[in-house]
N, C-alpha and C positions, 0 to 999 in steps of 0.2 A: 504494500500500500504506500502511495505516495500523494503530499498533498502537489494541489496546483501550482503552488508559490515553485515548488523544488522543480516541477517540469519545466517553468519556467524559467527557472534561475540554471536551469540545464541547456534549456534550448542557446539561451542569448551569451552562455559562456561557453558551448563546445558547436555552436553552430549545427547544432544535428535537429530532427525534426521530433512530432511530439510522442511518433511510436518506438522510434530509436530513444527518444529521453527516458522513457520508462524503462526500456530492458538493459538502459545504460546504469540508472537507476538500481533497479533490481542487482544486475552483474555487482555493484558495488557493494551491495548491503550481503549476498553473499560471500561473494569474494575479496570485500576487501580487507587490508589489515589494519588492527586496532594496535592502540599505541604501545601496548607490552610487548610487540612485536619488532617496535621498531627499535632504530639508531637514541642515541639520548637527544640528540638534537630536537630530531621530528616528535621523539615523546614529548617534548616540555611543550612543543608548539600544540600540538592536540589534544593536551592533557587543558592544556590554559582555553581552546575552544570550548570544551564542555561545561555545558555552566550548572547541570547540578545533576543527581545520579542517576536521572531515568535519561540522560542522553548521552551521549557517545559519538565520539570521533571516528572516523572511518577514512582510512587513506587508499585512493583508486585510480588508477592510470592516471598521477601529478592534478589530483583536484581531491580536498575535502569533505567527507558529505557529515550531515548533524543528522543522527537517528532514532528516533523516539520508540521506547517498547520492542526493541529488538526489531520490528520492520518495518516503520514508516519513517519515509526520508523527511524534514521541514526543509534543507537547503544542504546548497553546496557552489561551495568557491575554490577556487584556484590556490595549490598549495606555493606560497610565495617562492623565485627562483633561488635565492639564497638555501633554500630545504631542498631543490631538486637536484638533479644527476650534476655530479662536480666533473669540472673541467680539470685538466692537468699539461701543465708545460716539463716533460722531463717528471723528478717527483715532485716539482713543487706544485700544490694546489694553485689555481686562477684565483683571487679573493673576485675581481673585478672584470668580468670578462671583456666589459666596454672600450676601457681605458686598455687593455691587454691586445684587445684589435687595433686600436689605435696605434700605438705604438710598433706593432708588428707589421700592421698589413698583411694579417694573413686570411682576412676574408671579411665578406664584405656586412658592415651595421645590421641589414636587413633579416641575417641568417642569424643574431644573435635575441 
């Protein structure tokens, strides 16, 4: 079960339609991972979304969802890039990918 608000907070952030937001929806609520699962990073980030113990954080293909009663979604937003797939120069981590292109020239603003 999902409310309207969540289909719609789905359609206008991944661009998909209203029968793809639902089973994109659903894929989440079963398959996605909850914060004991993750990095400490991403836990403190999901843990501080939950705002009280009937809801729960959910991490799913680099987007958020907030899930009430074990199956209905209320929303879901985009997990900030700083939490997603880390870039690497050599082993040093990227802190700043922008400034990192910049300097480099190794490809172009648009693709970051």
């Amino acid at each position: 079960m999902t409310t309207y608000h969540a289909i719609q907070r789905t359609q206008e952030r991944t661009g998909l339609n209203p029968k793809a937001s639902v089973r994109f929806i659903e894929n989440a609520i079963k398959r996605g991972r909850t914060a004991e699962t993750l990095p400490v990073k991403v836990r403190k980030y999901l843990l501080s979304k939950e705002v009280n113990k009937e809801q729960r954080a959910v991490l799913y293909n680099t987007y958020c969802f907030i899930i009430k009663d074990g199956d209905c979604c209320i929303t879901m937003f985009p997990l900030p890039k700083t939490l997603g797939k880390k870039r690497y120069h050599g082993k040093r981590e990227i802190k700043n990918i922008k400034k990192y292109a910049r300097y480099y020239n190794l490809f172009k603003m648009e693709d970051v």
